[in-house]
Every structure is written in C-alpha cells, then in structure tokens.
N, C-alpha and C positions, 0 to 999 in steps of 0.2 A: 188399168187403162193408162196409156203413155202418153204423155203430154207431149203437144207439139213443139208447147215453148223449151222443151228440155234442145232443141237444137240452136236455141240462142246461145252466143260467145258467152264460154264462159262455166257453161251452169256444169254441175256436179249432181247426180240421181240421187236423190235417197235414197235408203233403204228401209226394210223393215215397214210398220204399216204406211209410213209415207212413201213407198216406192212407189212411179208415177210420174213424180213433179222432182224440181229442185232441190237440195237440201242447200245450196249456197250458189253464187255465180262468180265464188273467186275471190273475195272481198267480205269475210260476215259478219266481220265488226262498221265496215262502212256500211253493209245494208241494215246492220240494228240501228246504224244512226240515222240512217236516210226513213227507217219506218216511226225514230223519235220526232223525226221534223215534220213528220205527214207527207213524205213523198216517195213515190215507188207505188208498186201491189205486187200481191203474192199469190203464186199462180195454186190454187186449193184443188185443182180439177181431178183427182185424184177419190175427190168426197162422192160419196151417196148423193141422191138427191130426190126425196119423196115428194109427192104433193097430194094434197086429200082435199076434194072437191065435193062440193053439192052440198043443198040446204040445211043438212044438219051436222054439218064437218065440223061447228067449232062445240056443241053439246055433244057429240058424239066423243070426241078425244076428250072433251073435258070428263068423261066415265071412267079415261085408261089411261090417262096421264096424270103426273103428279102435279103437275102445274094449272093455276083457274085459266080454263083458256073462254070459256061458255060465252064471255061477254068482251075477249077478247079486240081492240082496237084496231079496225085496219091500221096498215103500216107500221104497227107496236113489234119489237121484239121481242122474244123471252125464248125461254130454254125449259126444258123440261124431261124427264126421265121414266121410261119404262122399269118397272120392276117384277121382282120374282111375287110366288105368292107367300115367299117367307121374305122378302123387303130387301132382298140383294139385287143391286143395280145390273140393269139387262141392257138395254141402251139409252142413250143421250141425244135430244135432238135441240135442234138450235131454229126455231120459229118464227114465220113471220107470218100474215092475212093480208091480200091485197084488194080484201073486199068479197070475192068469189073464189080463190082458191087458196090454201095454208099450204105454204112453200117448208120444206126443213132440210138440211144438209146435217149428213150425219158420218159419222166413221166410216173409212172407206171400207168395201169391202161386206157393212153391216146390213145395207138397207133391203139385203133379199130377207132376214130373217125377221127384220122389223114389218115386212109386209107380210111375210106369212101370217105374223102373227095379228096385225091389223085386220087382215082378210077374213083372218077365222072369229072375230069378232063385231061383226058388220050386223049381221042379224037382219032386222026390219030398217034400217037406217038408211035416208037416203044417201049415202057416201060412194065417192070414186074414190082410190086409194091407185096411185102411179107410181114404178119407178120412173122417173126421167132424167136416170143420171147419165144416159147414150144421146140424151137433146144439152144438156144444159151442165155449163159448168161453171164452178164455186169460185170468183174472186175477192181475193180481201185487199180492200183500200186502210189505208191508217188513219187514225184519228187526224183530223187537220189537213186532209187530203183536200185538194182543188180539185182532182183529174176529174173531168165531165164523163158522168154517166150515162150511154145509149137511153136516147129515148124510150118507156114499154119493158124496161130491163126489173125484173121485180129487186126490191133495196130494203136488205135488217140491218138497221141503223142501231150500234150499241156503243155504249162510252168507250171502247176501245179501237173502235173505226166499225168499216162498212163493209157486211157482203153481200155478192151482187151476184145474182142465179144471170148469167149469161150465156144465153146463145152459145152452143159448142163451137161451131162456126163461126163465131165471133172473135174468140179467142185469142187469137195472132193480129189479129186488126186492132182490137181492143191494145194491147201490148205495145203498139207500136207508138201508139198514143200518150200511155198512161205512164211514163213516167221510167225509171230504171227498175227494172225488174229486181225480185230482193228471195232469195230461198226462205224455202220454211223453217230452218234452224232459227233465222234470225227470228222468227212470231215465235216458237217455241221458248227460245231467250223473256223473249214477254210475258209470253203467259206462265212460264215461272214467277218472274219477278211480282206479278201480280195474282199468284196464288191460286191460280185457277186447273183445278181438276178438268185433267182430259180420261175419256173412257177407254179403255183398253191399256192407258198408262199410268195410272193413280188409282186404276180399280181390278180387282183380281172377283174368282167365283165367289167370293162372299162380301165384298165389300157394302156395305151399306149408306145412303146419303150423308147422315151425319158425320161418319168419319172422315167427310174431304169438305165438309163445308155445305154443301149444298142445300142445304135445309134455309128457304127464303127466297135463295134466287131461282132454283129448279125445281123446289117442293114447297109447295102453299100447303101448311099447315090449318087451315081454315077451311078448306072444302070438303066434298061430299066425298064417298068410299071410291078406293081405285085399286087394284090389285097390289096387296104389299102394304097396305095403307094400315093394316092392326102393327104392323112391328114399326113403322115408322114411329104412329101413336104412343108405344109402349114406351120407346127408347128418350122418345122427350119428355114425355111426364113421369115418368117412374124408373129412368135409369141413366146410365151413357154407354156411348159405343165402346167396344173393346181397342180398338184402335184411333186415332188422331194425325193429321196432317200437318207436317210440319214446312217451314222454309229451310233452309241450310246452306250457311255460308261454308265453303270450303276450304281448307288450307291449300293457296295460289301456288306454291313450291312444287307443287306435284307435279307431272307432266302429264299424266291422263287421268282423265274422269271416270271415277266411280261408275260402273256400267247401271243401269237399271236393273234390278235383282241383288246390288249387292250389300252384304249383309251390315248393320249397323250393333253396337255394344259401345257401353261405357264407355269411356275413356278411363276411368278409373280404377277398373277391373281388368283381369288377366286378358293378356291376346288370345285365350280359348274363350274366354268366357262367354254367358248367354246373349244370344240373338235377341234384341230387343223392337226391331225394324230392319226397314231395307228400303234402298234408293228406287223412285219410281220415275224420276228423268233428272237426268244431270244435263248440264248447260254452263258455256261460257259467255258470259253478260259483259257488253264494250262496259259497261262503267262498276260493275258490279263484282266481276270476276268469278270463278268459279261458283255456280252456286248450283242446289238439287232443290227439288221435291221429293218428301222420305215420308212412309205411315210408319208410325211408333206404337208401342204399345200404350194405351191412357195413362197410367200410373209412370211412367218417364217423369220424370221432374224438369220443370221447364227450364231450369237453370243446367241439368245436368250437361257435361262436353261430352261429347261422340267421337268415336271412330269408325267413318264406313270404310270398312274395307282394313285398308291402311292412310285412308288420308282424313286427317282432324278435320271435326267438323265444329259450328256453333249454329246452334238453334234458336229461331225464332218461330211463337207460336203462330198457327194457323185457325186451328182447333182448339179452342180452351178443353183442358183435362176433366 
C-alpha cells in the first residue's frame, strides 16, 4: 500500500519491508533530531492493522498470546507475540483496548496470516477479529510531542512516543498539521539505539523470545498456557537461548554499512575464520554514528572485538550470556 504522503517535497520510498512510506525526506540526521525534540511524525501507513472486538476479546487473546492481556487497562499499551508450537517467534503485535475493541498494528504485510490464524481459533468465543488496515493507518508522534490528536482517533501511548490508528482519509490533513514530516530510517535509528527487536529483522525461522530480550516486555512469564509456552518455560528455568542480542558500535571510517545478513567473526581470528553471528539492521545515528543490531552466538565473550563483514566492531550487551 502507497502512501500518499510519499508525494510530499522531498521524501525518498523505502524499500524492502518498509516499501510504502518514506525512508527519509532529504535530511535524516535533522529528522533523528527533530524526532529527539518531540517534533515531527512518521508516516507508519504501510503497517497491518487488526482489531478483535466483542465480550470476550481480551480472555480470549489472553489463551494465544504471550502477554497477560485478560485484565488488560483500557488505554494501556503493551506488546505481545505469537508463537510456534516449539516457541519460535511467528508474529509481533503492538496493543492497545479502548474499552470495546483491542486495536494492534503489526508488520506490514503480516496481518493476513495473523488472522488466519486468529480465525481458526475463535471456537465458541464471542470475538470479531478485522483487518482494517484499507480504513486506517499507523502514525507515530515522538515522545514529547504537542501536535494535537483528532478527536475519536484510538491512541498507544509508550515511553517512546505515540501511535495513532488514524482514519486513511485522514492522513494528508493530519500531515499538514502535525509538524515536519520525518522518514522511517530516522525511528529505525532509535529503535536501535534503544535495543528493541523488530520481527522480520532481529528474528529468522527459529528465533526464539529470549534471544532479543523480549522476555518481560512481550512475554509474561506468570500466566496461564499459550502455544509455545513449554519451550519458553524450559529455556528460563533450566537453560539459555542458543543465541543473544547484541548492540554494535561500528568502525565510522567505513563508507557503507554492514548490510543485514552480514556475517560476524572474531576480530582475533583469521579473515576465514567461523561465523559466530550476523548483522540484523545497521543504522546511522546523528549522535551515535554508525551502529547495528547483531544475534551472536551465547558463548561470545562479552568483551570479545568483532568484525562484521570488514568493518570493526565493539559490543555492548543486550542479552546477558
């Protein structure tokens, strides 16, 4: 789906699963500043957009999702993750309750398979389960944002700013309003910096919650069975994940970034030598400079120096080993 605002001065398409929306508008170090200062939004319309209605919508996900949602707060955010029936992440959803219906924007692209599979688990339950990603599309305000939000507009308020299921139709009105417009590269930039696993780009067919973190924020360890929920179980009390999530600062000298896939080894070891990880989003950060998201193998030493690719890296943990 093409975003209208891509015909604004300036903007540049993504590619890859952000094609759709922006990837910048000419400027991506002044739009990571403009989204430090809480000003701008970032056009997300490109996302899923589910919603699952009727009286038993929040005990009913609370069965098939990893997160307590059963007593869930109107207006409360949280996140949460479908899984396999051996505990490998399937999708990622980003929630909200406005009382009478649970809103979630998810990977673009994702939310036909996310409702197949909703669908086939409905049973006796009074549940609606909707795409409305053809009604309504995903904007993100920055933490510290003033821009006034349309009356009636549903709002997942998280420490990292706001997003706003607005009216498709809206869209371009909303824009005109809201501030300088700022590409997705520049959120991308952030949610690096701040560690946060995105699905499709920090997780492959086997990944599992604990190797990117998620265990707390997307996975409540304290609730009742969900599909996947024995290997969760196993991996916290009686083992650790095969892999870990790291940060990585980059050596600035280089001219290009490490692509996504690309492979990681010692530094201390021959340029054959074993494959110990590989980059899952590289970014350049206005104050931070070159930096990645990279899964390593457990057994990496926290201390040890890397080389992805050809360009030096230094690591800081994400995942304790």
């Amino acid at each position: 789906m093409k975003s209208p605002l891509l015909s604004l001065p300036g903007a540049v398409p993504a590619e890859g699963p952000d094609e759709g929306v922006a990837a910048h508008y000419g400027d991506l170090f002044r739009e990571q500043r403009a989204l430090a200062d809480g000003t701008g939004f970032v056009d997300l319309s490109h996302r899923g957009v589910v919603t699952v209605s009727g009286e038993d919508r929040l005990s009913w996900l609370h069965l098939l999702l990893t997160q307590h949602v059963s007593e869930l707060p109107t207006g409360q955010a949280t996140e949460a993750l479908v899984l396999s029936a051996h505990g490998h992440i399937e999708h990622a959803l980003y929630l909200v309750d406005d009382g009478s219906t649970v809103w979630a924007h998810v990977e673009p692209g994702t939310q036909d398979a996310l409702i197949a599979y909703l669908e086939s688990m409905k049973f006796f339950y009074q549940v609606e389960v909707a795409d409305r990603t053809d009604e309504f599309a995903v904007v993100h305000l920055p933490a510290g944002s003033i821009a006034e939000v349309p009356e009636g507009v549903v709002v997942r308020e998280t420490p990292y700013g706001r997003d706003l299921f607005l009216p498709r139709a809206d869209l371009e009105s909303f824009a005109e309003k809201a501030g300088p417009p700022v590409g997705i590269l520049a959120l991308e930039a952030f949610r690096v910096e701040q560690h946060r696993p995105r699905l499709g780009f920090e997780t492959d067919h086997r990944t599992i919650p604990h190797e990117l973190g998620w265990i707390g924020t997307a996975v409540h360890l304290q609730k009742g069975c969900y599909r996947g929920q024995e290997t969760v179980a196993r991996v916290q009390n009686l083992g650790k994940p095969p892999r870990r999530l790291v940060f990585l600062h980059l050596d600035g000298s280089e001219v290009h970034l490490p692509t996504p896939g690309t492979e990681i080894r010692l530094a201390d070891e021959d340029p054959d030598g074993r494959k110990i990880g590989f980059i899952t989003t590289s970014v350049r950060h206005h104050e931070l400079g070159p930096v990645a998201l990279a899964l390593v193998k457990r057994n990496v030493p926290v201390d040890a120096r890397l080389v992805a690719g050809e360009t030096a890296a230094a690591q800081e943990t994400v995942v304790e080993p």
